[in-house]
Kinemage of the C-alpha trace (Angstrom):
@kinemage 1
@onewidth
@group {chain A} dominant
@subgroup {mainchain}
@vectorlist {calphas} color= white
{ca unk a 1} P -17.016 -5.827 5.413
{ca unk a 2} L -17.894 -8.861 7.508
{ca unk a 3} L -15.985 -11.656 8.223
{ca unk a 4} L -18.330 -15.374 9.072
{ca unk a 5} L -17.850 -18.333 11.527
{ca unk a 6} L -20.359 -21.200 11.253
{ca unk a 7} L -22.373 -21.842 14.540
{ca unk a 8} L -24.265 -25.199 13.696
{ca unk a 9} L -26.255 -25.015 11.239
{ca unk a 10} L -26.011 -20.499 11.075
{ca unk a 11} L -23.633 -18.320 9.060
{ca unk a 12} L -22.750 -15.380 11.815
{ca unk a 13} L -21.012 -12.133 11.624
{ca unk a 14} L -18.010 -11.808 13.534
{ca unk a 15} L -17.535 -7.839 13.867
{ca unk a 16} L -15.383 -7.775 17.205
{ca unk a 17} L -12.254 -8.253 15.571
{ca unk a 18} L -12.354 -6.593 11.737
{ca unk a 19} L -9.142 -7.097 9.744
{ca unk a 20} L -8.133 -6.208 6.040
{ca unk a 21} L -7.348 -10.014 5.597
{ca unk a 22} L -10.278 -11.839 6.721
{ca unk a 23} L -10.153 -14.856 9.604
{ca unk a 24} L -12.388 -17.615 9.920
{ca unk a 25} L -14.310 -19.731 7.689
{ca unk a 26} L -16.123 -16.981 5.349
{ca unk a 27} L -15.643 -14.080 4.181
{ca unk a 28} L -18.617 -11.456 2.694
{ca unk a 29} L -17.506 -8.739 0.513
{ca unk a 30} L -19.555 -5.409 0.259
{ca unk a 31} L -21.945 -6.177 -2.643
{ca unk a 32} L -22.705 -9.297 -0.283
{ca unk a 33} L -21.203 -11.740 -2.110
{ca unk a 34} L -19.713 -14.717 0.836
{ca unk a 35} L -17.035 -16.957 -0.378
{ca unk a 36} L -14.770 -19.009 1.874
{ca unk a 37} L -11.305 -17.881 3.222
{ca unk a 38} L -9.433 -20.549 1.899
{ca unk a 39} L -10.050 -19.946 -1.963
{ca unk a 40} L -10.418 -16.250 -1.737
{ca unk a 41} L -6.421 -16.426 0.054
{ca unk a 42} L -5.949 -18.663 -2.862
{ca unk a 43} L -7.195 -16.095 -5.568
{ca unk a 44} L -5.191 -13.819 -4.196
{ca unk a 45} L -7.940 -11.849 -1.593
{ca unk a 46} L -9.828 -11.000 -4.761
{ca unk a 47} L -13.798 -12.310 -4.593
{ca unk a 48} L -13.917 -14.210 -7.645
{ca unk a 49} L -18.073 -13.316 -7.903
{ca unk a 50} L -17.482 -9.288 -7.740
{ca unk a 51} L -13.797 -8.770 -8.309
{ca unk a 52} L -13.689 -7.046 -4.744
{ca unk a 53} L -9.793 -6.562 -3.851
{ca unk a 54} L -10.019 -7.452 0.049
{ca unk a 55} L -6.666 -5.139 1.713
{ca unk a 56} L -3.945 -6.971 1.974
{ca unk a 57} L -0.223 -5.704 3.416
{ca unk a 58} L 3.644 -6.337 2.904
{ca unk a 59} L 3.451 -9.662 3.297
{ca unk a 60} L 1.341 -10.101 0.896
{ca unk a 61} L 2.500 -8.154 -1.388
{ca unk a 62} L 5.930 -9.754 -0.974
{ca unk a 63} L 4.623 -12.994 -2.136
{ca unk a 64} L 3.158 -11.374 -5.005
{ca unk a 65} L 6.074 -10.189 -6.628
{ca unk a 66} L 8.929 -11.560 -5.286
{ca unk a 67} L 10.324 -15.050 -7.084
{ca unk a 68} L 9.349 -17.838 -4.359
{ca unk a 69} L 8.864 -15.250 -1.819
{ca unk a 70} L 12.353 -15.033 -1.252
{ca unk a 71} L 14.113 -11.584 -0.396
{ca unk a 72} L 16.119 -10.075 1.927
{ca unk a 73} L 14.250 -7.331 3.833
{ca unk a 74} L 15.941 -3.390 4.413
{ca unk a 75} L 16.101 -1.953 7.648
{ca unk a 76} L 14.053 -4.415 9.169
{ca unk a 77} L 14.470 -3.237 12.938
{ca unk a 78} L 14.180 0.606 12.555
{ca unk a 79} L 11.358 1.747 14.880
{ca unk a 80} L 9.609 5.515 15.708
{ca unk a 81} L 10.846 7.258 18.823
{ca unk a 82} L 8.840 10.277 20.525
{ca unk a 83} L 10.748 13.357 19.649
{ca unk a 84} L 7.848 15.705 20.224
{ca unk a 85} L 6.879 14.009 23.670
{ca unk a 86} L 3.262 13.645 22.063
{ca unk a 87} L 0.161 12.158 23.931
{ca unk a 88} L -3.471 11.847 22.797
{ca unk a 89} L -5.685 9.285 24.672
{ca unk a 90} L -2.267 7.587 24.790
{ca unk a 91} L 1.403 8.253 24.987
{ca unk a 92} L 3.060 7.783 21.768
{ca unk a 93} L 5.484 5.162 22.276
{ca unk a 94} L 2.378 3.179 23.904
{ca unk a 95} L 0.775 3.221 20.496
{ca unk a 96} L 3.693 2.443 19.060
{ca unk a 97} L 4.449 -0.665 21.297
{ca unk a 98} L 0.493 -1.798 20.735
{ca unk a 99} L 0.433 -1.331 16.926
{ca unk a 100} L 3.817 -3.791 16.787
{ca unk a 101} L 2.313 -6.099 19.237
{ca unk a 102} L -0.863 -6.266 17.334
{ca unk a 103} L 0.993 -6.484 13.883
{ca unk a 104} L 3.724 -7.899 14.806
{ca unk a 105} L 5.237 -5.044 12.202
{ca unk a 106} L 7.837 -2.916 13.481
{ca unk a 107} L 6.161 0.404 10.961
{ca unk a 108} L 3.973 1.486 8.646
{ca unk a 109} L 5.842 0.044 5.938
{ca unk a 110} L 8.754 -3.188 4.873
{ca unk a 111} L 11.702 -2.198 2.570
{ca unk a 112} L 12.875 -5.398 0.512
{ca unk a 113} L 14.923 -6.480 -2.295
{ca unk a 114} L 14.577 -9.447 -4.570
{ca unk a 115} L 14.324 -10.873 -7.716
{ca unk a 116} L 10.620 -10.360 -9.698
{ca unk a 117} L 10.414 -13.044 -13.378
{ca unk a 118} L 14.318 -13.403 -12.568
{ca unk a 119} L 15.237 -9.898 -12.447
{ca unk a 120} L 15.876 -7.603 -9.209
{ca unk a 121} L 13.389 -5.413 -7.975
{ca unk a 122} L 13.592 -3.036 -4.535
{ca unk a 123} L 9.945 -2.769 -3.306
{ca unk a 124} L 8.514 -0.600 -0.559
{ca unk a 125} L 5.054 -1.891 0.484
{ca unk a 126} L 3.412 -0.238 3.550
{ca unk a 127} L 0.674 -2.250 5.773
{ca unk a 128} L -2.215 0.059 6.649
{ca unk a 129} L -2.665 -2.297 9.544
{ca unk a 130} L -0.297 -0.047 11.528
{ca unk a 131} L -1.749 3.205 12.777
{ca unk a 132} L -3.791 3.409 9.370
{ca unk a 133} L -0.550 2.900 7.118
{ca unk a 134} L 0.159 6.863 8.086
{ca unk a 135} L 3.577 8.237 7.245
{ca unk a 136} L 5.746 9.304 9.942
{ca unk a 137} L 9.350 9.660 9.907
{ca unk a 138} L 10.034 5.149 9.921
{ca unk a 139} L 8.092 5.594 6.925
{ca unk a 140} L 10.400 8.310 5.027
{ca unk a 141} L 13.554 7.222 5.867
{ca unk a 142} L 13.068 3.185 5.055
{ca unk a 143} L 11.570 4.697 1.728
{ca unk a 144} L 14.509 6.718 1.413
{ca unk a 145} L 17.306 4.098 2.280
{ca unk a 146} L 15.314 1.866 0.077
{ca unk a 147} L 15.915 4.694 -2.632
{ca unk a 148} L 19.240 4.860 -2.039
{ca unk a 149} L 19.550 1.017 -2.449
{ca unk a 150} L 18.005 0.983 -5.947
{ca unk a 151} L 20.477 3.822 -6.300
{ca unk a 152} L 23.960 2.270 -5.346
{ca unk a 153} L 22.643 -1.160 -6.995
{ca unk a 154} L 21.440 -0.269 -10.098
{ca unk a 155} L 17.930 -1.646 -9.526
{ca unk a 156} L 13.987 -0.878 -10.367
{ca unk a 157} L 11.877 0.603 -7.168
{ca unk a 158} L 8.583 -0.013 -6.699
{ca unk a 159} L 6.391 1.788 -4.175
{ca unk a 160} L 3.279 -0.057 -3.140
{ca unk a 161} L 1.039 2.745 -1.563
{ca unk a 162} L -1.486 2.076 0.917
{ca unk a 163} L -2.118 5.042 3.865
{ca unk a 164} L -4.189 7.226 5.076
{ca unk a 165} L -2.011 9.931 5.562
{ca unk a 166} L 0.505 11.683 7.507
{ca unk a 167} L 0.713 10.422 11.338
{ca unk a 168} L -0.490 13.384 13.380
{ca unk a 169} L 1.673 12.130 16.501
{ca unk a 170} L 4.814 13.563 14.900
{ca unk a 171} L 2.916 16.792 13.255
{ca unk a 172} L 5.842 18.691 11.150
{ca unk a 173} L 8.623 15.611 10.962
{ca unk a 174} L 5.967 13.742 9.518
{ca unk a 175} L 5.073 16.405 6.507
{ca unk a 176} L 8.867 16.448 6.224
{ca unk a 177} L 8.689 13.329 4.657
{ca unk a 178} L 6.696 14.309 1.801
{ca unk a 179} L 10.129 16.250 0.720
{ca unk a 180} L 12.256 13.932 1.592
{ca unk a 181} L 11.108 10.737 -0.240
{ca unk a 182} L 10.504 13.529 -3.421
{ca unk a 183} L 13.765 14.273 -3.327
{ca unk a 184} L 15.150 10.692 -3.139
{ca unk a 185} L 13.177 10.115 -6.014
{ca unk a 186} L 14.578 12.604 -8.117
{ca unk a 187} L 17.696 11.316 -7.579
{ca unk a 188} L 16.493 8.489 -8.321
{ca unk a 189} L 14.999 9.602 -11.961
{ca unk a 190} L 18.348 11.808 -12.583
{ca unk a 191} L 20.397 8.029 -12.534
{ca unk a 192} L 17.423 6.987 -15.197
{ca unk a 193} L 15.931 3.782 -12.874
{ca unk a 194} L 12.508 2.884 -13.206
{ca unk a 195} L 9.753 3.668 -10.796
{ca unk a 196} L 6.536 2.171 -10.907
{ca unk a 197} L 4.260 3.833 -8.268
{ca unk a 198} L 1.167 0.712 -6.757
{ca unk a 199} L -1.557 2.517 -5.660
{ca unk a 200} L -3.913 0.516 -3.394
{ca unk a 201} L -6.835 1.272 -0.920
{ca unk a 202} L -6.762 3.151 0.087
{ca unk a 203} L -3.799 5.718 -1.422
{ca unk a 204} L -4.662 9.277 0.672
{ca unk a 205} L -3.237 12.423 2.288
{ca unk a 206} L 0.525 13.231 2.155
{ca unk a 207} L 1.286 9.676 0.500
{ca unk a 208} L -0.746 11.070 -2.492
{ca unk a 209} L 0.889 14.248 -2.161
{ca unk a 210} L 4.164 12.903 -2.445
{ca unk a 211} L 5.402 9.455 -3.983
{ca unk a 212} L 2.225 7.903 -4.955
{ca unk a 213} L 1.691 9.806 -7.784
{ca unk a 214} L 5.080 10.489 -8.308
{ca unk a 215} L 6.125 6.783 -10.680
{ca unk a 216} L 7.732 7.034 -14.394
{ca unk a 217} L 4.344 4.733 -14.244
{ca unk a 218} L 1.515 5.239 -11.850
{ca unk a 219} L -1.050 2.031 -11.637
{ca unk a 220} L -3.752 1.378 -9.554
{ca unk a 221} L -5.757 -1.900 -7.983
{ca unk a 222} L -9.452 -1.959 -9.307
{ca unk a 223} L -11.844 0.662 -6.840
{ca unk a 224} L -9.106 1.532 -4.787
{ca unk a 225} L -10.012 5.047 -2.772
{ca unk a 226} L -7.062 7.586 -4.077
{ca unk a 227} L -6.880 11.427 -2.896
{ca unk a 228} L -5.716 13.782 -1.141
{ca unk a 229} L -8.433 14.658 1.621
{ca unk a 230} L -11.451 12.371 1.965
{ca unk a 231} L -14.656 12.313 -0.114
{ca unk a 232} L -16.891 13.909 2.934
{ca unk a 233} L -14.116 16.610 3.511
{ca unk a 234} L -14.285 17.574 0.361
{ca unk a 235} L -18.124 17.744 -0.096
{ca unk a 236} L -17.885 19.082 3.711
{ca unk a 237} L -15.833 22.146 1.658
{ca unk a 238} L -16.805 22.628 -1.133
{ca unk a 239} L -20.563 21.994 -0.442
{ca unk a 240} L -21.455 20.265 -3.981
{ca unk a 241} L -22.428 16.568 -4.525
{ca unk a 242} L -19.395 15.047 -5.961
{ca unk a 243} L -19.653 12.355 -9.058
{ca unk a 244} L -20.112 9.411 -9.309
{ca unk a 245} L -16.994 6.745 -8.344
{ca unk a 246} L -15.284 10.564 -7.295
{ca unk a 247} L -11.451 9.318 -6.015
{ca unk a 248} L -12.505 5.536 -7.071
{ca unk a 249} L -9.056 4.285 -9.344
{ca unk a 250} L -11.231 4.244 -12.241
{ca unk a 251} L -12.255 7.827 -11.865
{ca unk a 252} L -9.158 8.569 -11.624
{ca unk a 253} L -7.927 6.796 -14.868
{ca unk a 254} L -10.189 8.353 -16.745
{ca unk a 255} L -9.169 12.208 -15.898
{ca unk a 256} L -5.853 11.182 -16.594
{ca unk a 257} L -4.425 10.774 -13.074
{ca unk a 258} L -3.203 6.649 -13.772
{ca unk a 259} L -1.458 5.365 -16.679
{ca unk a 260} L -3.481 2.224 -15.727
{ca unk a 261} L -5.596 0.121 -13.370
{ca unk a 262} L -4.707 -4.113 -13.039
{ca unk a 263} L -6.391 -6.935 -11.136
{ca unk a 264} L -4.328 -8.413 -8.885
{ca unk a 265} L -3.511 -11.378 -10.598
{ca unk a 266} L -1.775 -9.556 -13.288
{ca unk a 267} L -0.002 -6.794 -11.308
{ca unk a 268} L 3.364 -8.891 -10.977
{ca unk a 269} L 3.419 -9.529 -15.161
{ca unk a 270} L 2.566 -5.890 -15.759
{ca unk a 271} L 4.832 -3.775 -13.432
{ca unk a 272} L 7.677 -6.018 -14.804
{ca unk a 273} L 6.741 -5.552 -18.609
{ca unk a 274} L 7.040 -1.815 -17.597
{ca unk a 275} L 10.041 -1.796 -16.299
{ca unk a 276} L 11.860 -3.732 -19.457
{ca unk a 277} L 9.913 -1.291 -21.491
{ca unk a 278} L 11.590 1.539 -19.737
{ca unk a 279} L 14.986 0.341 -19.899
{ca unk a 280} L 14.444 -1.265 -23.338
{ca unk a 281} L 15.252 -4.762 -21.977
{ca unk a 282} L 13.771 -7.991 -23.640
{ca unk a 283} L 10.183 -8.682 -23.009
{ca unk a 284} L 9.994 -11.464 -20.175
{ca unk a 285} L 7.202 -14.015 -20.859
């Protein structure tokens, strides 16, 4: 992906700063289509000319679904502490403090409640803008408490999935949320409230292995990268070419992994026609 500034009378790739939303005054998707940054925000980061879903994050997402954007947000100001005293090329908590400085996110993911065509939804949408969207133990517990919500209110969850794994800085907490966040949702299917499970791109490691593929309905965005461990690990393993569009959403769909795959544009309309369908409500034009 490159993002474009004009420079008299030159188009020029700006590479220094890359960013799932695009900045500036063009934008160039990977089949090299360029549109400007205005009308692709306006079509909702989805290249008209190619269909190409640019990665967008909570906020985004909240805008999507939520009735005039309005909702109150969950557990806004929880935050990751260093239990394990971990340190790579940095200290922890310094990652921490430079991934919310840079994202101005607090986590990996925003909990939120609202209403979606009138009706209330809980969504959990996680920004892969912070420290690769990986799942540490922020992650599980807002996802939890945001269970627990839909619980004690009565109200549809929707998990919007975008990660690329577990975060290695808190090693075995952060596997524990796999089981966790599985066992909120069973609890949550055991009370007989919908959840529709978002995959977007990309949808990988423990987040696969856990609630992503866990929804009374699992949908996808169009060419969104969903697995467990990367294509090149698993060619790396098993040492066989792997087919074509191998862990693409549509490759998926068709071995029976999705229930279904939507454009952007019609994900709001969809996940809520699911969700009246599953608790035999009145179809919502």
């Amino acid at each position: 992906m490159a993002w474009f500034k004009r420079q008299g009378k030159g188009i020029h790739t700006a590479t220094e700063d890359k960013k799932d939303i695009p900045h500036g005054l063009w934008y160039k998707t990977p089949s090299g289509k360029i549109i400007d940054t205005e009308e692709l925000k306006r079509n909702l980061y989805v290249s008209p000319e190619d269909g190409y879903h640019v990665r967008i994050g909570s906020k985004e997402y909240f805008e999507l679904f939520f009735d005039e954007n309005k909702f109150k947000e969950l557990d806004a100001k929880l935050t990751s502490v260093d239990s394990l005293k971990f340190e790579d090329t940095k200290k922890y908590p310094d990652r921490i403090k430079a991934a919310q400085e840079k994202t101005n996110l607090k986590d990996a993911v925003r909990t939120a409640v609202g209403k979606s065509l009138g009706k209330d939804l809980v969504i959990a949408a996680m920004d892969f803008t912070f420290i690769g969207g990986s799942m540490g133990s922020v992650v599980g517990e807002k996802i939890a408490r945001a269970i627990n919500y839909s619980i004690e209110n009565k109200i549809p969850f929707l998990m919007i999935s975008k990660s690329g794994g577990a975060r290695m800085q808190e090693a075995s907490l952060s596997l524990m949320q796999l089981v966790k966040t599985s066992a909120k949702l069973a609890q949550l299917a055991e009370v007989k409230i919908p959840y529709i499970s978002l995959c977007t791109d990309p949808t990988t490691g423990g987040t696969t292995a856990s609630y992503a593929m866990l929804g009374d309905i699992n949908v996808a965005e169009p060419n969104a990268l969903i697995g467990f461990a990367g294509p090149r690990v698993v060619k790396d393993t098993t040492g066989k070419d792997l087919p074509e569009g191998f862990q693409r959403s549509e490759f998926l769909l068709e071995h029976g992994f999705l229930d279904a795959i939507y454009e952007r544009k019609n994900l709001k309309k969809q996940i809520n026609l699911y969700i009246d369908l599953i608790q035999n409500n009145p179809i919502r034009s």
